[in-house]
SELOZA-97132 format. One record per residue (C-alpha): residue in one letter; chain; x, y, z. Coordinates in nm, 4 decimals, decimal comma. Example, Ala and Ser with C-alpha at 12.3 -4.5 7.8 and 13.67 -1.06 7.14 Angstrom:
REM SELOZA-97132
+----+----+----------+----------+----------+
! aa ! ch !        X !        Y !        Z !
+----+----+----------+----------+----------+
!  a !  A !   1,2300 !  -0,4500 !   0,7800 !
!  s !  A !   1,3670 !  -0,1060 !   0,7140 !
+----+----+----------+----------+----------+
This chain:
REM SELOZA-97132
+----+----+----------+----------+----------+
! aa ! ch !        X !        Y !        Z !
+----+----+----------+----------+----------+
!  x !  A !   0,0000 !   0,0000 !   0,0000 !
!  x !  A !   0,3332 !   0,2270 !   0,0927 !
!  x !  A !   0,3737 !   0,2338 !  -0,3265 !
!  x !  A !   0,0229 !   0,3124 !  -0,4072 !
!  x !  A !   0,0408 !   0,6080 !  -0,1587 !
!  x !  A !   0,3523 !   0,7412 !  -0,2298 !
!  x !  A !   0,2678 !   0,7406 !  -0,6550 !
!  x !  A !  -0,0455 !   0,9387 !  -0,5670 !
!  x !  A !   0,1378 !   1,1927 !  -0,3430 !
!  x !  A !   0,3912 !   1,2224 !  -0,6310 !
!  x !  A !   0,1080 !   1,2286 !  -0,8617 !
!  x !  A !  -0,0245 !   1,5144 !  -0,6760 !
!  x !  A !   0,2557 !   1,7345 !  -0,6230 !
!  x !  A !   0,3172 !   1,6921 !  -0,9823 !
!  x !  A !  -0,0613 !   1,7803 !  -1,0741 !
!  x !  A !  -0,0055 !   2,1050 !  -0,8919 !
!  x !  A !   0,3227 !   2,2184 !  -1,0128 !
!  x !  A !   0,2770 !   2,1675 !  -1,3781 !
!  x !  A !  -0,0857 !   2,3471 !  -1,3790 !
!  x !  A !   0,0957 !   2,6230 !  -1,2037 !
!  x !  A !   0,4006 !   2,6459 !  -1,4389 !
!  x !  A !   0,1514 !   2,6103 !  -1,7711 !
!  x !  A !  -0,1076 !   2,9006 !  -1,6058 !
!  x !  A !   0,2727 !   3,1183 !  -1,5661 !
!  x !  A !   0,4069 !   3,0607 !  -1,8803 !
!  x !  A !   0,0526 !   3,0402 !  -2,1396 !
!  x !  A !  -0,0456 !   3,3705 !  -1,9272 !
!  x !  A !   0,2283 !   3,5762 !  -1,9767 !
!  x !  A !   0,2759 !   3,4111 !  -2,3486 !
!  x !  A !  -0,0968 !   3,5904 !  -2,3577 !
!  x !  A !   0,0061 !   3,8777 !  -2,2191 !
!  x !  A !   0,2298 !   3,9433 !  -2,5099 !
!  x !  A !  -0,0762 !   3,8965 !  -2,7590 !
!  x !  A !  -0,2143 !   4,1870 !  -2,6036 !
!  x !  A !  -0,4748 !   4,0677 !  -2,4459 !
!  x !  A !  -0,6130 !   4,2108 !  -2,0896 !
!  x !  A !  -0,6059 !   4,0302 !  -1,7716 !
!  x !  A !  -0,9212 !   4,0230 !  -1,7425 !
!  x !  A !  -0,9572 !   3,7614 !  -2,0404 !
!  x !  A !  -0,6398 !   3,6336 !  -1,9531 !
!  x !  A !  -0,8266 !   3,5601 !  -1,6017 !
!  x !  A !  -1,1670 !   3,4429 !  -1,7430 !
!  x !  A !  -0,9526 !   3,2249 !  -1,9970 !
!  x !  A !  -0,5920 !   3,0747 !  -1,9020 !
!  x !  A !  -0,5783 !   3,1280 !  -1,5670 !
!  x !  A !  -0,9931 !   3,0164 !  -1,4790 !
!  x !  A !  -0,8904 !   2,6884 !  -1,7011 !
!  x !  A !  -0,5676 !   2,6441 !  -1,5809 !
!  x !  A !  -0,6914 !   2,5437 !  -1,2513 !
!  x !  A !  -0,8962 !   2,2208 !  -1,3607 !
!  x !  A !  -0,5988 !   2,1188 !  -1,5820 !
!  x !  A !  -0,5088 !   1,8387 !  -1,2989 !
!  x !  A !  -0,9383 !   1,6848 !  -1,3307 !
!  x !  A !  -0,8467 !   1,7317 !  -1,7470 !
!  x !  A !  -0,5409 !   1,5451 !  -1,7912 !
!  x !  A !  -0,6623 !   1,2958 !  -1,5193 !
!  x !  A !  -0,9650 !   1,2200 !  -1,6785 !
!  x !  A !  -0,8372 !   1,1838 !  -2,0951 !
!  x !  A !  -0,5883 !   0,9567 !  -1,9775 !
!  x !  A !  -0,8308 !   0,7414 !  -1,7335 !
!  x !  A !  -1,0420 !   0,7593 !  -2,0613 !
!  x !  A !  -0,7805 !   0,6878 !  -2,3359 !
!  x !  A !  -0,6491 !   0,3913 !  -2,0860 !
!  x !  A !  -0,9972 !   0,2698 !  -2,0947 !
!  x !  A !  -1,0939 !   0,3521 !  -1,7159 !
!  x !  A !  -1,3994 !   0,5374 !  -1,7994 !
!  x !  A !  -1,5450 !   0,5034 !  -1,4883 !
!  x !  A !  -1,2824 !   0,7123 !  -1,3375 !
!  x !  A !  -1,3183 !   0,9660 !  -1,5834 !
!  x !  A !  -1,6906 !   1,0409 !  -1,5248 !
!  x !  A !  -1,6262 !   0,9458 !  -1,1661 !
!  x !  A !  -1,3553 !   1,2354 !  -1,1453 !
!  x !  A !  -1,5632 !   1,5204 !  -1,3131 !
!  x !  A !  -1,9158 !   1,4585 !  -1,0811 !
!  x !  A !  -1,6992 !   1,4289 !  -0,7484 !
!  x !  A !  -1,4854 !   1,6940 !  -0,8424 !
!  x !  A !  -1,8183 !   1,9232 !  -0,8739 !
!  x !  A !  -1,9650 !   1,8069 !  -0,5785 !
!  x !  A !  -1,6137 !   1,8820 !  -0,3657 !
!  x !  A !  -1,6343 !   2,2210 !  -0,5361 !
!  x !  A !  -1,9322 !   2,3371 !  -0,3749 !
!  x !  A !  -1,9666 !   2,1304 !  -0,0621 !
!  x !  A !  -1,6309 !   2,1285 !   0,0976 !
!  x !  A !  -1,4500 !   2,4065 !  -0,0830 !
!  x !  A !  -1,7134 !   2,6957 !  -0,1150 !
!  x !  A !  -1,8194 !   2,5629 !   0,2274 !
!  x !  A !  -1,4441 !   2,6210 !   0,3500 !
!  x !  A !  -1,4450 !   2,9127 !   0,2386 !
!  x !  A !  -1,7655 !   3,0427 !   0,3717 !
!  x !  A !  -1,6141 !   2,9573 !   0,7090 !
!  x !  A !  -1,3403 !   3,1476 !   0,6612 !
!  x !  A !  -1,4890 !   3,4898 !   0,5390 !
!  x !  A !  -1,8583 !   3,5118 !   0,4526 !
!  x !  A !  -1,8620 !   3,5416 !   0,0371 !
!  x !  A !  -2,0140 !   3,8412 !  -0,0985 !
!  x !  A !  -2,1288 !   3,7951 !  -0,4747 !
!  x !  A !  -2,2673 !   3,9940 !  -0,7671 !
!  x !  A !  -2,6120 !   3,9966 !  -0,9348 !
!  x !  A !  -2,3665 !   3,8741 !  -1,2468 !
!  x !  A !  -2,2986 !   3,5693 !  -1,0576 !
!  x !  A !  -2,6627 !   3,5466 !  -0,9518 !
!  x !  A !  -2,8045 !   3,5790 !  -1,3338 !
!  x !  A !  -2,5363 !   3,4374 !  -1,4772 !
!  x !  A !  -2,2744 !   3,1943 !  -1,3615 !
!  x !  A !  -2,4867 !   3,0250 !  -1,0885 !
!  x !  A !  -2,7801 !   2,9434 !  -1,2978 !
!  x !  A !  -2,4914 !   2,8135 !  -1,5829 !
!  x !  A !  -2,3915 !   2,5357 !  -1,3128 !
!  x !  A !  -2,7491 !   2,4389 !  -1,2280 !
!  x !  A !  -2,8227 !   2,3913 !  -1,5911 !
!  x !  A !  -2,4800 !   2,1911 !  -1,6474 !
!  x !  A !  -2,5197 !   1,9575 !  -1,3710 !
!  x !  A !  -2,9276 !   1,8856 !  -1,5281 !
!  x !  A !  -2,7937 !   1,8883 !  -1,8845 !
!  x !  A !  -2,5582 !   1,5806 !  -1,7264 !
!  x !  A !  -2,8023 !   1,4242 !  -1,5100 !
!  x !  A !  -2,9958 !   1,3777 !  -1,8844 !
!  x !  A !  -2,7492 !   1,2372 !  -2,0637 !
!  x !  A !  -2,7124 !   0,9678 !  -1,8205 !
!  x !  A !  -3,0331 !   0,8614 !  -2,0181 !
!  x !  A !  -2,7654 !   0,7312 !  -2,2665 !
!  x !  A !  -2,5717 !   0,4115 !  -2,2057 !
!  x !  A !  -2,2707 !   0,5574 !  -2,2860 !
!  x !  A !  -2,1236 !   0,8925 !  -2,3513 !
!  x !  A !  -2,0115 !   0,8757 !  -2,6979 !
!  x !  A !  -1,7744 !   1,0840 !  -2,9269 !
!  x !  A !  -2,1251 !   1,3263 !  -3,0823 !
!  x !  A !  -2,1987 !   1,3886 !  -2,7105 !
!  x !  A !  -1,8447 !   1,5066 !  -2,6400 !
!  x !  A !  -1,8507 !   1,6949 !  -2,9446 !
!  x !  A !  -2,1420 !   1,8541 !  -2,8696 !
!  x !  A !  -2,0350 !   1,9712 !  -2,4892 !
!  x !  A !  -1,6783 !   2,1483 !  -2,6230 !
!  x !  A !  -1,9147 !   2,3601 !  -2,8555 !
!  x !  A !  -2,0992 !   2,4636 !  -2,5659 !
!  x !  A !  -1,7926 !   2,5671 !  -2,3430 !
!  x !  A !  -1,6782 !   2,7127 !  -2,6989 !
!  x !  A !  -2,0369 !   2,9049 !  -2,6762 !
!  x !  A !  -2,0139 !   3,0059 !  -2,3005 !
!  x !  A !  -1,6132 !   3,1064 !  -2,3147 !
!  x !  A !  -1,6907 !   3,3866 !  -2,5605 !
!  x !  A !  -2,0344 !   3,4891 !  -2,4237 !
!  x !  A !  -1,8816 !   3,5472 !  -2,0820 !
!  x !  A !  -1,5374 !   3,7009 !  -2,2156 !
!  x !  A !  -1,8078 !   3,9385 !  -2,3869 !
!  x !  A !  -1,9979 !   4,0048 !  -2,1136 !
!  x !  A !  -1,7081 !   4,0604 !  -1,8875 !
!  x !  A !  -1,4998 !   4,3359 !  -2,1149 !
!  x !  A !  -1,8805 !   4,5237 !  -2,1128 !
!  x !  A !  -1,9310 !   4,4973 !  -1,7325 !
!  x !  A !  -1,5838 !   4,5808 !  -1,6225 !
!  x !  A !  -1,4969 !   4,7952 !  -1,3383 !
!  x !  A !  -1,1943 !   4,9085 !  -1,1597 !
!  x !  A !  -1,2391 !   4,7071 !  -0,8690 !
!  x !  A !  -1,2062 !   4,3731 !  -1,0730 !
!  x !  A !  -0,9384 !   4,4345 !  -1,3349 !
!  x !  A !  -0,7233 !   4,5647 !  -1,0187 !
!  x !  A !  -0,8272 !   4,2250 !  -0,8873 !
!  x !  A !  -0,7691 !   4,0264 !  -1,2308 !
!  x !  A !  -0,4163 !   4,2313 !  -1,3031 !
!  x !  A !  -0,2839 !   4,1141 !  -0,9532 !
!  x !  A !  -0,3372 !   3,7826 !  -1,0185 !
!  x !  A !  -0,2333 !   3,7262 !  -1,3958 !
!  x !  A !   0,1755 !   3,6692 !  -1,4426 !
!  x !  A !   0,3487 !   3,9600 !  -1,6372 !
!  x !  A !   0,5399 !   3,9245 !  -1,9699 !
!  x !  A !   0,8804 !   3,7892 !  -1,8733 !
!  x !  A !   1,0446 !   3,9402 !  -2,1386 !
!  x !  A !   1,2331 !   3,6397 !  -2,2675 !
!  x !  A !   0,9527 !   3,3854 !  -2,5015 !
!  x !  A !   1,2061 !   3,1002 !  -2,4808 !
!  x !  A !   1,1386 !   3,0908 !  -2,0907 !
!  x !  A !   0,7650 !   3,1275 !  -2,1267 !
!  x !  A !   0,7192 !   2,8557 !  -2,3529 !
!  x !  A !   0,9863 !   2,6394 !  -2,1240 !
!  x !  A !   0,7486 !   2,7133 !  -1,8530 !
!  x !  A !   0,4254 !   2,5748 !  -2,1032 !
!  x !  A !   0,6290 !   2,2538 !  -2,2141 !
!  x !  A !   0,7637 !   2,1712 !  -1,8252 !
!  x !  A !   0,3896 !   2,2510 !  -1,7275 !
!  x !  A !   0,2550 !   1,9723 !  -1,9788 !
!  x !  A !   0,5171 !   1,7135 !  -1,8944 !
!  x !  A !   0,4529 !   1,7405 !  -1,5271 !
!  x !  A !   0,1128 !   1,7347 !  -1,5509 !
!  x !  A !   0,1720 !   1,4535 !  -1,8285 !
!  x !  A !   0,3095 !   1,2353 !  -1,5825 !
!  x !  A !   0,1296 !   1,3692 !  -1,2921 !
!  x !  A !  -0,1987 !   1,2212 !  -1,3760 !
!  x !  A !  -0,0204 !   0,8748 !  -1,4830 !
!  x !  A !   0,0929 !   0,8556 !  -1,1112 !
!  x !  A !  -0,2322 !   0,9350 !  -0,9518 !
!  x !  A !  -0,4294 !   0,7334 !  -1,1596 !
!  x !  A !  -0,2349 !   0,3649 !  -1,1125 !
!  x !  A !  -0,1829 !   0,5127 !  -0,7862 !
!  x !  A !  -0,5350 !   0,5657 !  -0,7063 !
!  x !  A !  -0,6396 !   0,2355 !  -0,8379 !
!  x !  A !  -0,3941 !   0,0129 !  -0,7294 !
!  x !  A !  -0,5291 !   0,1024 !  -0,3814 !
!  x !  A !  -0,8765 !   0,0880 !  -0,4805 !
!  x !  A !  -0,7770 !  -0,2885 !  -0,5091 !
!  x !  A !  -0,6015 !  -0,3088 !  -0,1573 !
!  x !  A !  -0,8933 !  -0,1747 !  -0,0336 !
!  x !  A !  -1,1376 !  -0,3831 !  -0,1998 !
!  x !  A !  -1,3227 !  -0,0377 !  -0,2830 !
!  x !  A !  -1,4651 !   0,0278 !  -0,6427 !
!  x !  A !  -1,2527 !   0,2692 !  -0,9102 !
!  x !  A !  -1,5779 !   0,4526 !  -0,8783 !
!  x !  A !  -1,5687 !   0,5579 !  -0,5187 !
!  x !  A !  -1,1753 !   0,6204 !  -0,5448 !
!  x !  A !  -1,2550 !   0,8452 !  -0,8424 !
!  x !  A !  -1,5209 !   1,0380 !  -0,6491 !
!  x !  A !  -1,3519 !   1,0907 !  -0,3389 !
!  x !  A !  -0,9127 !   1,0459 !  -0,3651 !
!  x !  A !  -0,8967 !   1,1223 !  -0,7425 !
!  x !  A !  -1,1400 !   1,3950 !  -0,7440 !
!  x !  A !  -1,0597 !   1,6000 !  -0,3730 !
!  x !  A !  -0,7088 !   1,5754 !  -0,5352 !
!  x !  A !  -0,7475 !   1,6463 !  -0,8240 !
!  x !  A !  -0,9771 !   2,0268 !  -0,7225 !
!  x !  A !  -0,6355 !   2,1016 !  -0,4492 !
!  x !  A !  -0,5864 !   2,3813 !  -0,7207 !
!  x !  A !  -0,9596 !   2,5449 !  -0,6843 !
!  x !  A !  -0,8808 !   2,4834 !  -0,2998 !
!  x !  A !  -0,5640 !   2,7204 !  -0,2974 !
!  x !  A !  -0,6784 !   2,9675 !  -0,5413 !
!  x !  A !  -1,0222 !   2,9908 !  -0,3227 !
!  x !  A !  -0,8836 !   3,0309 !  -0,0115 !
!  x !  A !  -0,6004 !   3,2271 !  -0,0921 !
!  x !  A !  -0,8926 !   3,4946 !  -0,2949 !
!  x !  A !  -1,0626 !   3,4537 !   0,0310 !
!  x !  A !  -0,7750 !   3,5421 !   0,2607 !
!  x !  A !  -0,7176 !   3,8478 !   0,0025 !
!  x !  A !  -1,1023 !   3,9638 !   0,0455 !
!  x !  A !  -1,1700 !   3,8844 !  -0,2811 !
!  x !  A !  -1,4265 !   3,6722 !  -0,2289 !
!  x !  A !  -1,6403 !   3,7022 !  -0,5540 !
!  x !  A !  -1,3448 !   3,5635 !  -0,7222 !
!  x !  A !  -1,3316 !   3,2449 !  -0,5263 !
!  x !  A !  -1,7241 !   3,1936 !  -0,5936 !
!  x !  A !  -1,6199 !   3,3027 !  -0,9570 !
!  x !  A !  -1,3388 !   3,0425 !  -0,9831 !
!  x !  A !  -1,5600 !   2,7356 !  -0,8764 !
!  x !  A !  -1,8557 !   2,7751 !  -1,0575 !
!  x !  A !  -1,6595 !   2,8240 !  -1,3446 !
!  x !  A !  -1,4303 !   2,5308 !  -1,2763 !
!  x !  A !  -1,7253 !   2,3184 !  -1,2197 !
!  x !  A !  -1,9212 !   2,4273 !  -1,5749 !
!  x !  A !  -1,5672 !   2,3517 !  -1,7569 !
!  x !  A !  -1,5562 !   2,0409 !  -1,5766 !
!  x !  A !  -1,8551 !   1,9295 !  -1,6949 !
!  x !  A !  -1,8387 !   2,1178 !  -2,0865 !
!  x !  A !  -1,4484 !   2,0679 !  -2,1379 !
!  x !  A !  -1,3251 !   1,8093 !  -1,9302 !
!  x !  A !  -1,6363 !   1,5728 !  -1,9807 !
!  x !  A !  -1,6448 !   1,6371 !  -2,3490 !
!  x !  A !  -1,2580 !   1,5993 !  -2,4621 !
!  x !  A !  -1,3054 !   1,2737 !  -2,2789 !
!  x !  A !  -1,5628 !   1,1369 !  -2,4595 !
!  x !  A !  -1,4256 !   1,2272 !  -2,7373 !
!  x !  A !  -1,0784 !   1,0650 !  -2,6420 !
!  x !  A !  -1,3281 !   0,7145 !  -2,6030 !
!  x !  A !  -1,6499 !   0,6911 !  -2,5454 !
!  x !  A !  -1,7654 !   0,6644 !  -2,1117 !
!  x !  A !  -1,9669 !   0,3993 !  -2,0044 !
!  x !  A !  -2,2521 !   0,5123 !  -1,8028 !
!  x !  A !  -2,3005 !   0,3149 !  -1,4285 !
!  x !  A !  -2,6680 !   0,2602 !  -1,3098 !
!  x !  A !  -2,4979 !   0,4004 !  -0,9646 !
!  x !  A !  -2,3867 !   0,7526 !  -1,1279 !
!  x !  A !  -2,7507 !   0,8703 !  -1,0856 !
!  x !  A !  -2,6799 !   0,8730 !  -0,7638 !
!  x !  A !  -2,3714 !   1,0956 !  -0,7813 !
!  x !  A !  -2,5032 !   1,3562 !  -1,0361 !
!  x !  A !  -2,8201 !   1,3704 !  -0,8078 !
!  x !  A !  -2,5847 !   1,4986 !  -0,5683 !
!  x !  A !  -2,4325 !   1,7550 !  -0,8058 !
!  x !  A !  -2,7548 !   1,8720 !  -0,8827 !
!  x !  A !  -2,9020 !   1,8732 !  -0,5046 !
!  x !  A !  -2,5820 !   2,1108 !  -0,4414 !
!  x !  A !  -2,6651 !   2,2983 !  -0,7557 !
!  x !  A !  -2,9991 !   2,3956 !  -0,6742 !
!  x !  A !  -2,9244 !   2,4646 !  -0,2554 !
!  x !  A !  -2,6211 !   2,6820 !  -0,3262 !
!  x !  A !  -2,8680 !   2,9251 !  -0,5821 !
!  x !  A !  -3,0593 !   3,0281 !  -0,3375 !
!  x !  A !  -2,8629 !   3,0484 !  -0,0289 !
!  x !  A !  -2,6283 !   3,2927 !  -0,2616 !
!  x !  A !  -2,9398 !   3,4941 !  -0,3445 !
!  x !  A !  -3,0330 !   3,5677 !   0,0318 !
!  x !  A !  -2,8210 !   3,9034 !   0,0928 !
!  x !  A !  -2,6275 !   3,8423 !  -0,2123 !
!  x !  A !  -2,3705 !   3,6692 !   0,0588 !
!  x !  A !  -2,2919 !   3,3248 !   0,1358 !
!  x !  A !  -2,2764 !   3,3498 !   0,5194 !
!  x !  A !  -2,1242 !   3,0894 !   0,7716 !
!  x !  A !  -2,3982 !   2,8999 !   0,8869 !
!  x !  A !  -2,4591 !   2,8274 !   0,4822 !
!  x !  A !  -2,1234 !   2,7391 !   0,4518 !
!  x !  A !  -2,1398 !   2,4473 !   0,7525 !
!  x !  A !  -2,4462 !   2,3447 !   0,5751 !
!  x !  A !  -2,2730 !   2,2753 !   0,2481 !
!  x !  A !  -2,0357 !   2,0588 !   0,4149 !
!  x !  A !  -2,3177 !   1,8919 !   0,5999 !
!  x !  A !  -2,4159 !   1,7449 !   0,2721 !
!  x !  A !  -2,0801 !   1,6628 !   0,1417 !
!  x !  A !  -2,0353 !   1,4802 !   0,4796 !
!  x !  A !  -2,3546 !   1,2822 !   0,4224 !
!  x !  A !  -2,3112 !   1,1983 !   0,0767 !
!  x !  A !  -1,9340 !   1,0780 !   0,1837 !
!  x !  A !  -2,0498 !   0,8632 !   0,4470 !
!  x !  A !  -2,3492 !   0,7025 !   0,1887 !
!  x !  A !  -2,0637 !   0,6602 !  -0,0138 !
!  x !  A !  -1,8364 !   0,4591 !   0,1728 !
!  x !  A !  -2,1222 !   0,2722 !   0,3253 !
!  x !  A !  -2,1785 !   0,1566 !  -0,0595 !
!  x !  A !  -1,8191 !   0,0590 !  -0,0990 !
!  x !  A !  -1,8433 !  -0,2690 !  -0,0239 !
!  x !  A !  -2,1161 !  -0,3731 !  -0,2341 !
!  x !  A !  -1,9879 !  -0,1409 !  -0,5568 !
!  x !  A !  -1,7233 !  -0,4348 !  -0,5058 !
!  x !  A !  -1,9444 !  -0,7202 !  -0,6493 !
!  x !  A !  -1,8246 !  -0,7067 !  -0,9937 !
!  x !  A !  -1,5424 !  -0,5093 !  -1,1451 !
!  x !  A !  -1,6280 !  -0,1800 !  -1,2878 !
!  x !  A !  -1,6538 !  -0,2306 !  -1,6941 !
!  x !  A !  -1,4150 !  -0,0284 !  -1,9124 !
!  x !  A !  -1,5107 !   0,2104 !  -2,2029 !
+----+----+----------+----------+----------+
């Protein structure tokens, strides 16, 4: 088990370094386009930070693990909202805007029912995965739009802080982009064998080690960034940063998987998505009342991740019957 540990630790750390070195150097190699921070910040650096669920789940997919892929993207979504929005809630009640209200919030409601649907299908094929990166192709430019005409000086200050300046030499931005890919190349080969090598010790499913150990550690990146926006008082950035992560988890991530090779569909996903969407629909609301996520909303958002944890591992055992099929 010391093996299976230690190649998801290094799997991890590896995760996490090379999304941060590919955010650096494909930021600043944007910056040098001309283009703003803002889009740099609604584009690179909002993307960048789900790179670890992406790579994770194409090569779970294009290794024929399915299961985990899928498995990755709903548990990732549900961590998003239940522990780390709830984390951060604790830490510094989370003001928002009405843009997030009309906007963004209602986007991850309608992406976690748009998946619950499809689970109609038996499996997620290449048309369906086609049909999803047209979408985030759809939503990217609508909300790059919508954010150059809404712009004030209290975000761009907030956006320029945060997006990496020209360094003046390409050669070591684009040595930054081609470390970044490697790591996170070999990154997600670590945490995946990891991940299911003790899913066998354990006798647990690949789905419940994709929902829970893959996907927590997968969304450490959306962790840091949150808290550390949190810390900074920027807290409509943090609530910015997860619902986006969790529509491009679903519209990107989801869809360049399926595309990679089709994703079987388990009976016991509806389960999981009906999670997503419970989340989906409580965090609406509680953001509406005040236009602030307070503390008490925050404990009750990891109330429900707690729950759903603990029906999860109660389930472990029996997920065990029969091994999980591959795409």
């Amino acid at each position: 088990m010391t093996g299976e540990l230690v190649a998801i630790l290094a799997g991890l750390v590896a995760l996490t370094l090379g999304a941060e070195l590919l955010v650096r150097g494909a930021a600043s190699l944007a910056g040098r386009l001309g283009l703003t921070p803002l889009v740099i910040g609604l584009t690179v650096v909002a993307f960048g930070t789900s790179l670890p669920e992406l790579v994770v789940s194409v090569q779970s997919a294009a290794t024929g693990r399915g299961t985990v892929a899928l498995g990755n993207v709903i548990g990732s979504n549900i961590f998003n909202v239940g522990v780390i929005l709830g984390v951060v809630a604790l830490l510094r009640p989370i003001g928002v805007s009405l843009a997030v209200l009309r906007r963004d919030a209602p986007m991850v409601l309608a992406v976690s029912l748009a998946l619950a649907s499809l689970l109609l299908l038996p499996i997620l094929g290449r048309l369906v995965g086609g049909g999803l990166l047209l979408a985030l192709v759809g939503y990217t430019a609508w909300n790059v739009v919508l954010a150059r005409r809404e712009a004030t000086a209290a975000p761009a200050v907030a956006f320029d802080a945060g997006v990496p300046r020209p360094s003046g030499r390409f050669w070591r931005d684009l040595s930054l982009v081609v470390a970044g890919l490697l790591l996170l190349v070999l990154g997600g080969r670590f945490l995946v064998e990891g991940a299911v090598g003790l899913a066998r010790r354990l006798e647990m499913s690949e789905r419940v080690i994709a929902l829970t150990v893959i996907a927590a550690g997968t969304s450490l990146p959306e962790l840091a960034t949150s808290v550390v926006a949190a810390a900074r008082r920027q807290t409509e950035l943090a609530v910015g940063n997860i619902l986006g992560s969790n529509v491009f988890n679903v519209l990107g991530i989801l869809g360049v998987a399926a595309l990679v090779r089709p994703l079987p569909v388990l009976e016991q996903a509806w389960f999981d998505v009906g999670v997503m969407v419970l989340l989906a629909l409580i965090l609406w609301p509680l953001l509406w009342t005040g236009r602030r996520l307070q503390r008490w909303e925050g404990v009750l958002l990891l109330a429900v991740y707690a729950a759903y944890l603990l029906a999860l591992l109660a389930s472990a055992p029996a997920a065990m019957a029969a091994p999980a099929p591959s795409a």
